[in-house]
C-alpha positions as CSV (number, residue, x, y, z in Angstrom):
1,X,87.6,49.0,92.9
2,X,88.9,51.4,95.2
3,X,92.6,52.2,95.4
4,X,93.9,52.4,99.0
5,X,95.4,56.0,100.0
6,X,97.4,55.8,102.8
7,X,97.8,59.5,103.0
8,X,94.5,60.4,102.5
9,X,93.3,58.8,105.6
10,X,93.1,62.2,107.7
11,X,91.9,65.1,105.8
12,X,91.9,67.8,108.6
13,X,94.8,67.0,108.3
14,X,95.8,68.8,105.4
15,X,93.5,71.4,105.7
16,X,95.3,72.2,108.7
17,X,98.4,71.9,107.2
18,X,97.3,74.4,104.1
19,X,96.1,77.2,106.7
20,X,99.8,76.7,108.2
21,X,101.5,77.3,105.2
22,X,98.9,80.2,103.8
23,X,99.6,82.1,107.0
24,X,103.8,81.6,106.3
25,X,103.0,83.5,102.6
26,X,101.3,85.8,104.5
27,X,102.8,89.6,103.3
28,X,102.3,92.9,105.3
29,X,100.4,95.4,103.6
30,X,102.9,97.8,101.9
31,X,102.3,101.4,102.8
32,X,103.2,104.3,100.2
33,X,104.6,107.1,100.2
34,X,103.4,110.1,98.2
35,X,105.8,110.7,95.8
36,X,104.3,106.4,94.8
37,X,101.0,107.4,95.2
38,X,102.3,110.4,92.1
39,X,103.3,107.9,90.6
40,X,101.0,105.1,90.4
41,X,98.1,108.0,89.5
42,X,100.3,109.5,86.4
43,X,100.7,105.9,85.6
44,X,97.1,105.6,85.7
45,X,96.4,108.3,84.1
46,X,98.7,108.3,81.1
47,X,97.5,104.7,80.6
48,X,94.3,105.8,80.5
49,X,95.0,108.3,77.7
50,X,97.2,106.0,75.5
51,X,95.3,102.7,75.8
52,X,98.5,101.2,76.9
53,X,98.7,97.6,78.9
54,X,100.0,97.7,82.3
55,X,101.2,95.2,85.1
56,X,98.7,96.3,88.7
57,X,100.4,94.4,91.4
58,X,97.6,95.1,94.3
59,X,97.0,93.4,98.1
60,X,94.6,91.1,98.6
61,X,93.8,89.0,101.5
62,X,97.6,89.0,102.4
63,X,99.3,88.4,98.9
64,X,100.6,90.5,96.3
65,X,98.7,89.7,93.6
66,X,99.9,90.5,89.8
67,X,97.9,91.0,86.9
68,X,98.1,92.6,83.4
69,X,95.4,94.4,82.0
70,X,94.0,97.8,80.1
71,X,92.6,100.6,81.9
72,X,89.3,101.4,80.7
73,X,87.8,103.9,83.5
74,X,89.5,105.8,86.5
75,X,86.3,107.5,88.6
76,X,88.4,109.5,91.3
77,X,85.9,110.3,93.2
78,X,84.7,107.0,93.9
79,X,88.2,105.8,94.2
80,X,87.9,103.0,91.9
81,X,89.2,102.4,88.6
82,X,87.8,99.6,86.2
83,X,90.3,97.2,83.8
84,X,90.0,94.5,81.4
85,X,92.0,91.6,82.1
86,X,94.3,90.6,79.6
87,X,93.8,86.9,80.0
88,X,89.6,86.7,79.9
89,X,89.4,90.1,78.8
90,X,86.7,90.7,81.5
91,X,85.9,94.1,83.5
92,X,87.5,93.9,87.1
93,X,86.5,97.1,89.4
94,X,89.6,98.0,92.0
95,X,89.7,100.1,94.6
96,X,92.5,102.8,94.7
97,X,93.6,102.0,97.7
């Protein structure tokens, strides 16, 4: 038997009404200044060293997105950096910028 969902009746409904409220949590890309950017690579770098955990806030897709994690590899060149996550404990590759 089949319970009746009024609600449910309309689904575009509510995919509409998702996008709408994604695109109100919506933040602008925070730009740096170099005295951060020092910052954020000394960070890096010394966490590198010390095999200590850190917090990487990053952007993604219009969110500020929080994670905590070990630094295993910063490739400067190639401006990424690699980290294992603290919760799965699986490699993530980020970009530096």
């Amino acid at each position: 038997m089949k319970k009746w969902r009024p609600f449910a009746s309309m689904p575009e409904q509510y995919i509409g009404l998702q996008e709408v409220i994604n695109e109100q949590l919506e933040v602008p890309q925070p730009l740096l200044t170099e005295e951060q950017m020092e910052q954020i690579n000394f960070t890096l770098v010394e966490a590198l060293h010390t095999n200590k955990q850190v917090y990487l806030t990053y952007y993604k897709n219009g969110q500020r997105i929080t994670e905590t994690g070990i630094i295993q590899f910063v490739d400067s060149l190639g401006n990424l950096f690699v980290f294992i996550d603290e919760v799965f404990e699986l490699k993530n590759k980020m970009r530096l910028s």
